[in-house]
N, CA and C atoms of all chains as a GROMACS GRO file, in nm:
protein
  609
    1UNK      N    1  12.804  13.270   9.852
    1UNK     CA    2  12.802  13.330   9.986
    1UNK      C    3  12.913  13.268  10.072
    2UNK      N    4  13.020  13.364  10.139
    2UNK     CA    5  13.088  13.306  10.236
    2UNK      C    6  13.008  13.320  10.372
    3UNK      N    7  13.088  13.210  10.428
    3UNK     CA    8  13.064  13.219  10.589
    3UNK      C    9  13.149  13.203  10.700
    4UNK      N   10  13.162  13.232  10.803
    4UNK     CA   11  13.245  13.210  10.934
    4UNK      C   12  13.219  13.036  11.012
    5UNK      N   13  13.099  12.988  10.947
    5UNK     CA   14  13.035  12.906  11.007
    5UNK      C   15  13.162  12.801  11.072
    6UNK      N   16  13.291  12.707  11.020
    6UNK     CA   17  13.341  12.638  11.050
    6UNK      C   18  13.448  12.719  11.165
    7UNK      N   19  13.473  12.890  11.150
    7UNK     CA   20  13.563  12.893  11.272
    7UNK      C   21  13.477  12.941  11.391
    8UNK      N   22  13.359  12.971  11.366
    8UNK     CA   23  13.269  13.022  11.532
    8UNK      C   24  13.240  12.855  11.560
    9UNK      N   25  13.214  12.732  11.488
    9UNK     CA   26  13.226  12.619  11.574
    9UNK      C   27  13.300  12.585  11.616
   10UNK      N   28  13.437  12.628  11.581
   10UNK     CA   29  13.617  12.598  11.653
   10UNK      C   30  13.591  12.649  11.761
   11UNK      N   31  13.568  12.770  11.762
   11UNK     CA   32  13.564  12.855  11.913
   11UNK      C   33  13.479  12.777  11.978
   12UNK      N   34  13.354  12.740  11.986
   12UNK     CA   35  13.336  12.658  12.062
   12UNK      C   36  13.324  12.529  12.102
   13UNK      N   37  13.428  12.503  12.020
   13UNK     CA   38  13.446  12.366  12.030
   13UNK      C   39  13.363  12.222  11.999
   14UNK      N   40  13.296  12.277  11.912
   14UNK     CA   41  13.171  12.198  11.875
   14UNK      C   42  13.206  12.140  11.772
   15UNK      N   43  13.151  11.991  11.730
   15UNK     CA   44  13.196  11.912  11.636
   15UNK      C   45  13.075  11.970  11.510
   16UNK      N   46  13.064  11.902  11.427
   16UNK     CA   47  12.979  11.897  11.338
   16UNK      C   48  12.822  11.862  11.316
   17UNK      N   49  12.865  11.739  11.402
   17UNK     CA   50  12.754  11.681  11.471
   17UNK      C   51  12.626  11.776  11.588
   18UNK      N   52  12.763  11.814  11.644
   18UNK     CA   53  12.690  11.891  11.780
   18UNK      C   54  12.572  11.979  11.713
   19UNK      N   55  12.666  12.076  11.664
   19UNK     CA   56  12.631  12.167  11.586
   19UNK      C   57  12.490  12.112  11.494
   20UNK      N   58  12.470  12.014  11.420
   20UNK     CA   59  12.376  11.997  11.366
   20UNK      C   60  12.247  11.990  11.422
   21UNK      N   61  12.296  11.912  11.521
   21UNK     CA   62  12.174  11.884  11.642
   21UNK      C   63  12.126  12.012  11.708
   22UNK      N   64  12.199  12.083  11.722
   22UNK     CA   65  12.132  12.249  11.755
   22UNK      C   66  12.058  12.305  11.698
   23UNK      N   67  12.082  12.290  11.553
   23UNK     CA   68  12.012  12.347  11.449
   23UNK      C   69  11.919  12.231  11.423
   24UNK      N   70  11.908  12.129  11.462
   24UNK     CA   71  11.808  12.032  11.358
   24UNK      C   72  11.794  12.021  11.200
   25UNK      N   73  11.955  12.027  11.205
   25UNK     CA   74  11.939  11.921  11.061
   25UNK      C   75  12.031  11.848  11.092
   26UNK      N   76  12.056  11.803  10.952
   26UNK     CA   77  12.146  11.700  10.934
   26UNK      C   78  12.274  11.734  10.912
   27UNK      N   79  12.375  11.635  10.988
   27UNK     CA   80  12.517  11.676  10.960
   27UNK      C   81  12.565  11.739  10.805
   28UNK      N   82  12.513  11.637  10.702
   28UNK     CA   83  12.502  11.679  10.568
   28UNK      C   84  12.511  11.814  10.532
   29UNK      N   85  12.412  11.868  10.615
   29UNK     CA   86  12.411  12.064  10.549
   29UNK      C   87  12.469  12.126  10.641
   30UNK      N   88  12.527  12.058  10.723
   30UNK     CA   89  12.629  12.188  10.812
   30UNK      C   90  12.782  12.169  10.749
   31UNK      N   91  12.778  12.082  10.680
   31UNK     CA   92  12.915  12.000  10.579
   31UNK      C   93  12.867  12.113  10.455
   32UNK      N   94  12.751  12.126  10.415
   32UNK     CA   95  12.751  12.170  10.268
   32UNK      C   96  12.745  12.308  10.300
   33UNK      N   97  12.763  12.331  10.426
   33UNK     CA   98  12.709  12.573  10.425
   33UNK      C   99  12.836  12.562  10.485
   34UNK      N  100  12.931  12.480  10.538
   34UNK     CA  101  13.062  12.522  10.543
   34UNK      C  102  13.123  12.504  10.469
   35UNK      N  103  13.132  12.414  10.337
   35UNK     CA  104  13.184  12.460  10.248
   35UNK      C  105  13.191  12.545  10.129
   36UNK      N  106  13.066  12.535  10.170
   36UNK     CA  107  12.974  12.691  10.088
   36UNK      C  108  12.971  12.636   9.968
   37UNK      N  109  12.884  12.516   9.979
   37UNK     CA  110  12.803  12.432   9.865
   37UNK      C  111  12.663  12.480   9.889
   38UNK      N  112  12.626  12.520   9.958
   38UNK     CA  113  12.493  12.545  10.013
   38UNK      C  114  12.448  12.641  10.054
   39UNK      N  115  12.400  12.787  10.079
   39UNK     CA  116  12.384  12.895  10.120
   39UNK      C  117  12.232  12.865  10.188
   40UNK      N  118  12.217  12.859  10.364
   40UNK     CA  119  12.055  12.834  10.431
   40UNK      C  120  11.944  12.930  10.389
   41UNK      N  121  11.881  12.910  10.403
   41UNK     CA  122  11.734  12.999  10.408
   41UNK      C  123  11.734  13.086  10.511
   42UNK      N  124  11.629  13.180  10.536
   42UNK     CA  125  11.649  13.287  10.591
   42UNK      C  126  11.624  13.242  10.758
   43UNK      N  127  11.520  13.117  10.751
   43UNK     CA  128  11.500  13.075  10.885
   43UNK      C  129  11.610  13.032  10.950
   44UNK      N  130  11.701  12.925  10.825
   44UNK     CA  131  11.809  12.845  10.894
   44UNK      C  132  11.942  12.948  10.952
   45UNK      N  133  11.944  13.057  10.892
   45UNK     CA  134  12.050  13.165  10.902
   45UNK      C  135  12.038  13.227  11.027
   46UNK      N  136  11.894  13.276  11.056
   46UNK     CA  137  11.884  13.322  11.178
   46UNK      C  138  11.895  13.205  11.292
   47UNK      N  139  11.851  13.072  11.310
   47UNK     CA  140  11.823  13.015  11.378
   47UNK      C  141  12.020  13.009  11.399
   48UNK      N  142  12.102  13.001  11.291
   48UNK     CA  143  12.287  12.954  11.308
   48UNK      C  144  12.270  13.131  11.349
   49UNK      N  145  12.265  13.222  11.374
   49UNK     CA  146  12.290  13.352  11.412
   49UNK      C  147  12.254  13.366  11.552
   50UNK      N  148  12.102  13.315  11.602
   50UNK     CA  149  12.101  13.299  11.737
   50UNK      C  150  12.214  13.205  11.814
   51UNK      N  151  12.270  13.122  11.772
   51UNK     CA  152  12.304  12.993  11.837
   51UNK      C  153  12.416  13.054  11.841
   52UNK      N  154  12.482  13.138  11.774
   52UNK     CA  155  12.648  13.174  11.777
   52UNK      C  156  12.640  13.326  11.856
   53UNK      N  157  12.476  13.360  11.887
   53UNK     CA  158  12.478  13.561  11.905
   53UNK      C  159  12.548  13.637  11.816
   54UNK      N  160  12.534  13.648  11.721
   54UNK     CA  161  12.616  13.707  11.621
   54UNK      C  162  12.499  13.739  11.528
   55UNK      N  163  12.475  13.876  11.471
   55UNK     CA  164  12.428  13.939  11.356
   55UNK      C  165  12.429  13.818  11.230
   56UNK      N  166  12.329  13.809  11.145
   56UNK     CA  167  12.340  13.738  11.051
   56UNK      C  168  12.491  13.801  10.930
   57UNK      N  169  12.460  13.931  10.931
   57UNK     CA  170  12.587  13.962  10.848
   57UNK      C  171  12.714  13.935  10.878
   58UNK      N  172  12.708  13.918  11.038
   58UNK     CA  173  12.823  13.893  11.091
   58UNK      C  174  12.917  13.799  11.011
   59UNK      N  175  12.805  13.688  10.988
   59UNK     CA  176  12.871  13.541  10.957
   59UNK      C  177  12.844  13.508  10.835
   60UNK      N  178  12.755  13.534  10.762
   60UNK     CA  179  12.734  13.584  10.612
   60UNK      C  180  12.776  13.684  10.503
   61UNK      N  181  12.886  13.661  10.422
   61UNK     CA  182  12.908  13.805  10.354
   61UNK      C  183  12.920  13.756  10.208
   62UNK      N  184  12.856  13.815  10.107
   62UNK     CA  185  12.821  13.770   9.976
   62UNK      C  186  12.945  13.751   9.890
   63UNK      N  187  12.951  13.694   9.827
   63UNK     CA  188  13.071  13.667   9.758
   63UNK      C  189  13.134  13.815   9.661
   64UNK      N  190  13.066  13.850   9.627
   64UNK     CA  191  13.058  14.008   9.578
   64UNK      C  192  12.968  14.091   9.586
   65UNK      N  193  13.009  14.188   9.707
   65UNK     CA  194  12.969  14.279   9.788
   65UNK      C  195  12.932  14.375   9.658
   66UNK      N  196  12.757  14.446   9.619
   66UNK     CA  197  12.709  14.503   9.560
   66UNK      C  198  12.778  14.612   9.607
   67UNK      N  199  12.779  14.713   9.415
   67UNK     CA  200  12.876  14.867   9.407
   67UNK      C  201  12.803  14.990   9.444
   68UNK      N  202  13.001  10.923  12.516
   68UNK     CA  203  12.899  10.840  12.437
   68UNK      C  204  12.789  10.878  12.497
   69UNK      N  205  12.719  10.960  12.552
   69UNK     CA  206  12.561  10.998  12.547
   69UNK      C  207  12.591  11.105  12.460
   70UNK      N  208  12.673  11.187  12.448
   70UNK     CA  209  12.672  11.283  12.376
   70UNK      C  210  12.676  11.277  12.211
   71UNK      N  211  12.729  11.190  12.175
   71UNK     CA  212  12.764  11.132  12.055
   71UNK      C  213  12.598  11.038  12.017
   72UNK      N  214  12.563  10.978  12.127
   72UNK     CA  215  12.373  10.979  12.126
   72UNK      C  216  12.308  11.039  12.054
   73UNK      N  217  12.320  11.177  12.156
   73UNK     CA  218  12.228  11.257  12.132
   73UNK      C  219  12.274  11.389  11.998
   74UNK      N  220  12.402  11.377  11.950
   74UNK     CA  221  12.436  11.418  11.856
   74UNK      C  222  12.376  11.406  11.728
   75UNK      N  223  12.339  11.244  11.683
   75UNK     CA  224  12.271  11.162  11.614
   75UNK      C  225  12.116  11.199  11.604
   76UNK      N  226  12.090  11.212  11.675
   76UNK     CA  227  11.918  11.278  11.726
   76UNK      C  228  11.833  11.265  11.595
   77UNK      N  229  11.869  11.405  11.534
   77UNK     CA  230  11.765  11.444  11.406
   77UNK      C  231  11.786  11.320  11.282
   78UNK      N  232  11.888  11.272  11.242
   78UNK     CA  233  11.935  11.204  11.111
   78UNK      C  234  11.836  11.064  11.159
   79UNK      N  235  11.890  11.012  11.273
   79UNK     CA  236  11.816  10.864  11.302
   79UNK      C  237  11.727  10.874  11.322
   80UNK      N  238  11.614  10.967  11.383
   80UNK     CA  239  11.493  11.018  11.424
   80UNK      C  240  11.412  11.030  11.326
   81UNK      N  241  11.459  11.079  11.219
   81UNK     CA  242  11.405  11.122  11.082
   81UNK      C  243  11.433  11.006  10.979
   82UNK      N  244  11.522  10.916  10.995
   82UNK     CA  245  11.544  10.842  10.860
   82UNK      C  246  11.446  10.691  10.991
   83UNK      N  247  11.424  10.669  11.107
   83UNK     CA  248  11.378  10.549  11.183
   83UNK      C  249  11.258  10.575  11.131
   84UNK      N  250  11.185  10.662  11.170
   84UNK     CA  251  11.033  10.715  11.106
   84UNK      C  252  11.025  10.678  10.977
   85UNK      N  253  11.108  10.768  10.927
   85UNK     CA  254  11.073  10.702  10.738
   85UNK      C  255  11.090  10.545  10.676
   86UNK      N  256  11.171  10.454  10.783
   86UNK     CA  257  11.153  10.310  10.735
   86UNK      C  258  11.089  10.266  10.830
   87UNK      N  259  11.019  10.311  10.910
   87UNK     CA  260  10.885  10.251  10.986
   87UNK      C  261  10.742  10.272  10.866
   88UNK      N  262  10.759  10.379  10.832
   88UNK     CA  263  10.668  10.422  10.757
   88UNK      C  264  10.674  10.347  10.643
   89UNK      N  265  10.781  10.311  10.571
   89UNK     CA  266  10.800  10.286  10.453
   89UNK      C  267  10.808  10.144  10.392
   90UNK      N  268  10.822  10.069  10.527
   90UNK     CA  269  10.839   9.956  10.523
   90UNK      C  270  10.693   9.914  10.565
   91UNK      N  271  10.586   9.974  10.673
   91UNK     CA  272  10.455   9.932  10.674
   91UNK      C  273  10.372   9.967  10.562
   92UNK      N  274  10.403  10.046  10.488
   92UNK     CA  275  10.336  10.031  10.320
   92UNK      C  276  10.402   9.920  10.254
   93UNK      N  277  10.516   9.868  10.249
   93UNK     CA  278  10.549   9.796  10.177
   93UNK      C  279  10.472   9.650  10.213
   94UNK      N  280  10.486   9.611  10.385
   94UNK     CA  281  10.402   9.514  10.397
   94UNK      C  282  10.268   9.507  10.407
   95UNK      N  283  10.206   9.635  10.358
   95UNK     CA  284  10.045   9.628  10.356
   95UNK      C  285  10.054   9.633  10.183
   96UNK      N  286  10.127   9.620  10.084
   96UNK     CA  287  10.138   9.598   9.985
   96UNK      C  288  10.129   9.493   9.903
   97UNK      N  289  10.247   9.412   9.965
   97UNK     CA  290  10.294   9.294   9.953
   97UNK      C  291  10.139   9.208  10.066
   98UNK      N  292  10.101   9.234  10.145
   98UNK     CA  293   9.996   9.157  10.238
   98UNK      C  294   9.829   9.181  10.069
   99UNK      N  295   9.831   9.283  10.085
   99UNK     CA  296   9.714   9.273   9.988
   99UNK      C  297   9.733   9.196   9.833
  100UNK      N  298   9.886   9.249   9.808
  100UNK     CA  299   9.934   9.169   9.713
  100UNK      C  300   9.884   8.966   9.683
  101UNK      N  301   9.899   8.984   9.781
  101UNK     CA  302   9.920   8.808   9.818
  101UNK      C  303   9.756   8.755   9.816
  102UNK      N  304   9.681   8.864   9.898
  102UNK     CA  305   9.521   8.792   9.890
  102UNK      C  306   9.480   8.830   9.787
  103UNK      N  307   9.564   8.969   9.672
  103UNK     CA  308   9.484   8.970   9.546
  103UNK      C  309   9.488   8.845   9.452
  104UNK      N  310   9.579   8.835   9.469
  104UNK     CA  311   9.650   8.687   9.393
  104UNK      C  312   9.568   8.544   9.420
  105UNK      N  313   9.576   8.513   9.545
  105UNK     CA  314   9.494   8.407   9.630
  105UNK      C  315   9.313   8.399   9.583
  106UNK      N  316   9.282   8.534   9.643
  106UNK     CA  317   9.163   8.564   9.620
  106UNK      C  318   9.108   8.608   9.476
  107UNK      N  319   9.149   8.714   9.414
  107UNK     CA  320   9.116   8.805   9.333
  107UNK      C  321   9.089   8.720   9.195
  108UNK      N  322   9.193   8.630   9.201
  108UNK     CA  323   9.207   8.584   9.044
  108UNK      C  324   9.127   8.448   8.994
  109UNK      N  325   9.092   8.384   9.103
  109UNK     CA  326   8.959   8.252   9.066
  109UNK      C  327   8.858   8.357   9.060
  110UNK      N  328   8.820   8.444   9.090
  110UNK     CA  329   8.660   8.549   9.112
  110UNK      C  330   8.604   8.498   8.960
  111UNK      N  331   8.465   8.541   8.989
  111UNK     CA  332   8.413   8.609   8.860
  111UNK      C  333   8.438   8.739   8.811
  112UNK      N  334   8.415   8.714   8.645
  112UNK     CA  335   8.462   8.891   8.640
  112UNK      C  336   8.335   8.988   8.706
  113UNK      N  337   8.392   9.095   8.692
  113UNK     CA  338   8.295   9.219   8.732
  113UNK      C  339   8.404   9.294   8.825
  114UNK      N  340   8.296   9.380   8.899
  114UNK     CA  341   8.361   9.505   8.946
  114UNK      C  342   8.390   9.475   9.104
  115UNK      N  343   8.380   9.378   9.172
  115UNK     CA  344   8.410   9.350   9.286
  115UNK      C  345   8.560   9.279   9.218
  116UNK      N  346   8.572   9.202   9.132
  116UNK     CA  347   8.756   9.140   9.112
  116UNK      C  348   8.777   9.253   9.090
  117UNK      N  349   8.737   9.343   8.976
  117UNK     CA  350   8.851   9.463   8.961
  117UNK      C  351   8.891   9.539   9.066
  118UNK      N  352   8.832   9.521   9.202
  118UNK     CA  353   8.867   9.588   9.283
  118UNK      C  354   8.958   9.492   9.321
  119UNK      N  355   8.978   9.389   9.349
  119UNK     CA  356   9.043   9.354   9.452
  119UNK      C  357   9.127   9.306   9.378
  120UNK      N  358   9.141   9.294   9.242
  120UNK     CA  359   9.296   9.278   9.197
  120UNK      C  360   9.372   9.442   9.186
  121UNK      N  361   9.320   9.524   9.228
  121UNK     CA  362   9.377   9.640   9.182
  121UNK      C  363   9.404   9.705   9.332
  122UNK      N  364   9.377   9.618   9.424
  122UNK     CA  365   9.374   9.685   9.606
  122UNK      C  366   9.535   9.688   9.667
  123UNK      N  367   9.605   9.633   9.579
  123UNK     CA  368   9.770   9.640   9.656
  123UNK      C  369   9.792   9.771   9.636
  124UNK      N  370   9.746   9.861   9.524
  124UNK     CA  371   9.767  10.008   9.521
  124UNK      C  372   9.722  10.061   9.641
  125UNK      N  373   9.639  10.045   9.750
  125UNK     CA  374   9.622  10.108   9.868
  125UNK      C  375   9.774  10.115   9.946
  126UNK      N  376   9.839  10.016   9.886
  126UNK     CA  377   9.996  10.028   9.996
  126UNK      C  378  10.050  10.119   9.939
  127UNK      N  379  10.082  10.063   9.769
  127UNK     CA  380  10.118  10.135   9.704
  127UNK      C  381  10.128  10.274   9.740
  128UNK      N  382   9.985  10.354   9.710
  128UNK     CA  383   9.933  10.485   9.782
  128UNK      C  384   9.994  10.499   9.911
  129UNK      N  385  10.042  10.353  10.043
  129UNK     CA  386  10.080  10.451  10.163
  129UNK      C  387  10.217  10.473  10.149
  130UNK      N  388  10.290  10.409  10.066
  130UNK     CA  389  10.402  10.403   9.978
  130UNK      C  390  10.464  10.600   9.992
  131UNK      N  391  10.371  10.639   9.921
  131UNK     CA  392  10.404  10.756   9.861
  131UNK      C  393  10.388  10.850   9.967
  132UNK      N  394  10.242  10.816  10.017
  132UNK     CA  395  10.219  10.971  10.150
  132UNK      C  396  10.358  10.913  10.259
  133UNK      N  397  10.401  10.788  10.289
  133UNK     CA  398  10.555  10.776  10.354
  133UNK      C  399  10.669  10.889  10.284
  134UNK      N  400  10.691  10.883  10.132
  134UNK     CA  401  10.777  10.943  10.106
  134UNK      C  402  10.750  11.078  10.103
  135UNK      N  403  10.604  11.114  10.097
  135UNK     CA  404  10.586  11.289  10.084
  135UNK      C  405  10.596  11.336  10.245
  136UNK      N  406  10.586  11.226  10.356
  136UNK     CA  407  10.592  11.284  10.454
  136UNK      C  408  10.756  11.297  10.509
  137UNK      N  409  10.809  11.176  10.461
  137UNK     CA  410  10.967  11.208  10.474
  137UNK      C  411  11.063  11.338  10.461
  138UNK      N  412  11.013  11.370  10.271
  138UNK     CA  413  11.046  11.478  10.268
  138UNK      C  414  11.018  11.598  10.305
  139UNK      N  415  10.876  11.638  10.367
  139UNK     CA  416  10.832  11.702  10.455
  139UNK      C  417  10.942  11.740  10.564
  140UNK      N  418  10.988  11.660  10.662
  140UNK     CA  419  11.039  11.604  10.763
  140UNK      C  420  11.217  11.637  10.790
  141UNK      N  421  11.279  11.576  10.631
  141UNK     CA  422  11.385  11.628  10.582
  141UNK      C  423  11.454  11.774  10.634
  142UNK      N  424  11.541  11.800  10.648
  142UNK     CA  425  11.568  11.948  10.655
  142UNK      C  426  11.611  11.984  10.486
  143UNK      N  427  11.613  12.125  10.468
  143UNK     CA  428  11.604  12.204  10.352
  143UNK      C  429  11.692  12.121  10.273
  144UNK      N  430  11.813  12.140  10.284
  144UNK     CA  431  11.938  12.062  10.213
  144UNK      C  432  11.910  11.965  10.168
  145UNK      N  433  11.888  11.852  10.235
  145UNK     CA  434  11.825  11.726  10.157
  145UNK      C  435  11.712  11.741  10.090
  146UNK      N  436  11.630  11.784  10.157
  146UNK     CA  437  11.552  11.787  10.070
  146UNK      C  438  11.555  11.846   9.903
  147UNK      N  439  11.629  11.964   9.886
  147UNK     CA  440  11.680  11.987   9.786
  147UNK      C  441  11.770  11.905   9.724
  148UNK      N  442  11.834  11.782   9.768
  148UNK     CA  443  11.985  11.720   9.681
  148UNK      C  444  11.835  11.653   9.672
  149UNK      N  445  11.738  11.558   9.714
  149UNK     CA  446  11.652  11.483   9.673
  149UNK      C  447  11.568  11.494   9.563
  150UNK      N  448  11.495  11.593   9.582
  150UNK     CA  449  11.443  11.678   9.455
  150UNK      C  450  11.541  11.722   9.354
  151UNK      N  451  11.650  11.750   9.363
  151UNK     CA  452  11.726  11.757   9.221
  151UNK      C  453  11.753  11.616   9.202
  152UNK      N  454  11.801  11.511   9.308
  152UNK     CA  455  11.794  11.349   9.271
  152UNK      C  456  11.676  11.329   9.132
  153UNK      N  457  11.578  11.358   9.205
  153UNK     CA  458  11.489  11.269   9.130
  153UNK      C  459  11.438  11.368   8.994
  154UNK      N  460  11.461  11.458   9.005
  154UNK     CA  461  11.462  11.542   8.823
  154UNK      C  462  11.579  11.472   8.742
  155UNK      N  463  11.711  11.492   8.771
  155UNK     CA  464  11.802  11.412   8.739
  155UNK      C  465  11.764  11.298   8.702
  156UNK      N  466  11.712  11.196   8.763
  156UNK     CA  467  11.710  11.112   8.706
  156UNK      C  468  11.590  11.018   8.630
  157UNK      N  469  11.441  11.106   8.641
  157UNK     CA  470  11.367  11.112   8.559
  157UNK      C  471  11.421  11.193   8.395
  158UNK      N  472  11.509  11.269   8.399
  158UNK     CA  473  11.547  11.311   8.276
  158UNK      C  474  11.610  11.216   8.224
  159UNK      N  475  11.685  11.174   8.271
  159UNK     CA  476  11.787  11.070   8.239
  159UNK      C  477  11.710  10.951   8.172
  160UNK      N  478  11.590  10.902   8.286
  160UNK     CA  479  11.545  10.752   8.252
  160UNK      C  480  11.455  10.848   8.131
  161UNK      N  481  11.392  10.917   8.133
  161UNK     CA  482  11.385  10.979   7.943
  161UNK      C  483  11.425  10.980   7.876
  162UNK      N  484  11.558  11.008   7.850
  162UNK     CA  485  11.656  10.988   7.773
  162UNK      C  486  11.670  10.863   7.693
  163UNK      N  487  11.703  10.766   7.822
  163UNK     CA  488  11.682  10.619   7.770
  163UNK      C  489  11.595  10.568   7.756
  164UNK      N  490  11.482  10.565   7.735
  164UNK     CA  491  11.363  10.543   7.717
  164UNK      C  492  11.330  10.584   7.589
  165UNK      N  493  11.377  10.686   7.559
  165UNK     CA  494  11.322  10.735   7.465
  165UNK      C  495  11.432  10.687   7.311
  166UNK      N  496  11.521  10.692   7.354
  166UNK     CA  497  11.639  10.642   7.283
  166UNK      C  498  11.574  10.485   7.240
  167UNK      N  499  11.524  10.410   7.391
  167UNK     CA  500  11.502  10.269   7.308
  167UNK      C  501  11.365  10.232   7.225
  168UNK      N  502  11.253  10.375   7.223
  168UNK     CA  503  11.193  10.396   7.113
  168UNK      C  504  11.268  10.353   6.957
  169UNK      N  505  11.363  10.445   6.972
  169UNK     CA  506  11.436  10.435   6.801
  169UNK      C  507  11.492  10.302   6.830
  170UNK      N  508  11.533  10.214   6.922
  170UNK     CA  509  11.581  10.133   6.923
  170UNK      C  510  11.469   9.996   6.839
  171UNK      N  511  11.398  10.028   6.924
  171UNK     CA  512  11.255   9.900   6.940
  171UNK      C  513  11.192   9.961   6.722
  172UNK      N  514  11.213  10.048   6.684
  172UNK     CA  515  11.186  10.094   6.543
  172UNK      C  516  11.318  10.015   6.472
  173UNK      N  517  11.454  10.007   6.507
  173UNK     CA  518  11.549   9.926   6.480
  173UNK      C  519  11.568   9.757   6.446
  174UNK      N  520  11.424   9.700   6.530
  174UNK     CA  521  11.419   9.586   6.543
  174UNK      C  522  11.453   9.515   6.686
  175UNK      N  523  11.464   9.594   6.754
  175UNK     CA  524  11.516   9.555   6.933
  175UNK      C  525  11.379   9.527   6.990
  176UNK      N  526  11.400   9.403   7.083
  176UNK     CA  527  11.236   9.351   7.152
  176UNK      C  528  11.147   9.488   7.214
  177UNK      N  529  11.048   9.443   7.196
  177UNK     CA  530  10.944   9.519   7.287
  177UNK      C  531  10.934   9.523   7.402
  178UNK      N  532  10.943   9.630   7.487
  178UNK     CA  533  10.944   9.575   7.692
  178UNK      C  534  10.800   9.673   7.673
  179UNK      N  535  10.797   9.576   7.819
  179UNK     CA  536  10.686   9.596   7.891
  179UNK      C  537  10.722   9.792   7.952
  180UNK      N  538  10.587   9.846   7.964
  180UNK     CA  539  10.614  10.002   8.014
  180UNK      C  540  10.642   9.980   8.161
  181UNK      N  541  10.676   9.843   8.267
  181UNK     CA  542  10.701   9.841   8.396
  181UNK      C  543  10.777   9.852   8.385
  182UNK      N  544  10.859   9.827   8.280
  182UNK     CA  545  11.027   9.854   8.259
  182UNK      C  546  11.098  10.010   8.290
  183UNK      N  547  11.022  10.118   8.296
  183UNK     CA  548  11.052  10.252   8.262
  183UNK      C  549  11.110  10.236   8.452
  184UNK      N  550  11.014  10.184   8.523
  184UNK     CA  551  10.966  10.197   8.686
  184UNK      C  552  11.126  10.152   8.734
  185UNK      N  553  11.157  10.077   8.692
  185UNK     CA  554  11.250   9.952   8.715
  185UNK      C  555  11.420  10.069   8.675
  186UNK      N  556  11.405  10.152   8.513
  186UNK     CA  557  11.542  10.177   8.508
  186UNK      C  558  11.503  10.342   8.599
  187UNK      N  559  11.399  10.375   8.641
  187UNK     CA  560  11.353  10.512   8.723
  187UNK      C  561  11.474  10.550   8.855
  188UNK      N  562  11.438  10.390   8.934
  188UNK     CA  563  11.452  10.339   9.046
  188UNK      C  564  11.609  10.350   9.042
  189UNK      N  565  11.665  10.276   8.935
  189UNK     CA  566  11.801  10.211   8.921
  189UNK      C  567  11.880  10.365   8.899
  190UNK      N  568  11.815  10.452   8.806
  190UNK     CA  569  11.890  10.566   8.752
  190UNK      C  570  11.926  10.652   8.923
  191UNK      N  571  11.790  10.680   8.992
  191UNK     CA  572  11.786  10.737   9.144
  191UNK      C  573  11.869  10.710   9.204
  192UNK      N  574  11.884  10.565   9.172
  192UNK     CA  575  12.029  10.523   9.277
  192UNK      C  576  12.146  10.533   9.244
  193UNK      N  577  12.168  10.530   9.154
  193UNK     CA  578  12.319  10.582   9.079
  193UNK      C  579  12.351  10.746   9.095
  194UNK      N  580  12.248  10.819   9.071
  194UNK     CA  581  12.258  10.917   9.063
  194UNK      C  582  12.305  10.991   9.242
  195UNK      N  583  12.228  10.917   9.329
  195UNK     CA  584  12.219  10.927   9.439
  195UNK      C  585  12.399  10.869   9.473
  196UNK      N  586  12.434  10.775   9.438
  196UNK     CA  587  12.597  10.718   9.450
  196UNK      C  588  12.634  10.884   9.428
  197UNK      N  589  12.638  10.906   9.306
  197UNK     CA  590  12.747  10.974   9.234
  197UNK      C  591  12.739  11.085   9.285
  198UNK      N  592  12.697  11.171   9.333
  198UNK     CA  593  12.665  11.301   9.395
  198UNK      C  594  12.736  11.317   9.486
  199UNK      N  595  12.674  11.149   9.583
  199UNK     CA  596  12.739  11.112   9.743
  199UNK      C  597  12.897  11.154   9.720
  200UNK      N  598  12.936  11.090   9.602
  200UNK     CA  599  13.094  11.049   9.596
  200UNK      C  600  13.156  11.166   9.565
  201UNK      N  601  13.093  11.261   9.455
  201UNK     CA  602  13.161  11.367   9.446
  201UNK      C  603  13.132  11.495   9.545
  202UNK      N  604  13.025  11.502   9.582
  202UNK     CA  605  12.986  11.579   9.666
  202UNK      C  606  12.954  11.673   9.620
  203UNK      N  607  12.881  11.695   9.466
  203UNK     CA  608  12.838  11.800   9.398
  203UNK      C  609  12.707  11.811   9.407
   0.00000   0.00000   0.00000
């Protein structure tokens, strides 16, 4: 799964850290779903979808888009 | 620097709890430990010593509900590198374990089965290094 996750935190200027603390986890998995070692659960996706206002697809798009 | 504080929040919040927790099993462990020893072992036999040489397992026991509540606590991610931690390296300490079966059939000393606990522990932590380092 790709994601947008590391440039919608550029835009707002948010470190890694910040960002984790929003979401309540750990810096660790905002390191591992931006490098897309890690793909969140459906809770953690929506909860990074509210925080940015953005559609979950927005910022989620599968690595190969079904034919 | 308050921000950089409160950035920290969940990781220290969550790992302070788990060595509060983890460390008051250890000293209600080591505390029963000490009066089983003191106490337990002049006794007569019967079923009041077997209890009380066998009562450091009550820490023991808070030992564990610490770590099941940790991971509870954990967010998803870790909790998953943890749980693959520790399959990893229960397979592993199988491996060798089982290997020093044919070994100990070879003529190699006999260990004690506390020994398994001991390379469990050691394998977790290596395994736990190496992951860290590669980031796989």
């Amino acid at each position: 799964m790709k994601n947008l996750l590391r440039e919608l935190r550029a835009e707002h200027g948010w470190s890694q850290a910040h960002l984790a603390e929003l979401l309540d986890v750990s810096r660790q998995t905002v390191i591992a779903i931006e490098n897309g070692k890690y793909d969140p659960s459906l809770p953690l996706a929506f909860a990074i979808s509210r925080i940015f206002q953005q559609p979950i697809e927005a910022i989620f798009t599968p690595d190969q888009e079904p034919a | 620097m308050n921000n950089m504080r409160s950035e920290m929040r969940h990781e220290k919040r969550v790992t302070r709890t788990y060595h509060r927790e983890l460390f008051g099993a250890i000293a209600l462990y080591t505390l029963l430990l000490v009066a089983a020893i003191r106490f337990g072992r002049p006794m007569e036999e019967g079923v009041l010593r077997t209890l009380v040489l066998v009562s450091p397992m009550i820490g023991f026991g808070a030992a564990i509900w610490a770590i099941v509540r940790h991971l509870a606590r954990v967010d998803e991610f870790i909790r998953k590198q943890l749980t693959e931690n520790v399959a990893l390296a229960a397979a592993i300490t199988a491996g060798l374990t089982f290997t020093y079966g044919f070994l100990e059939t070879a003529g190699y000393p006999k260990l004690s089965m506390f020994t398994v606990w001991c390379v469990l522990c050691g394998t977790f932590g290596i395994v736990q290094v190496i992951r860290k380092l590669t980031g796989k």
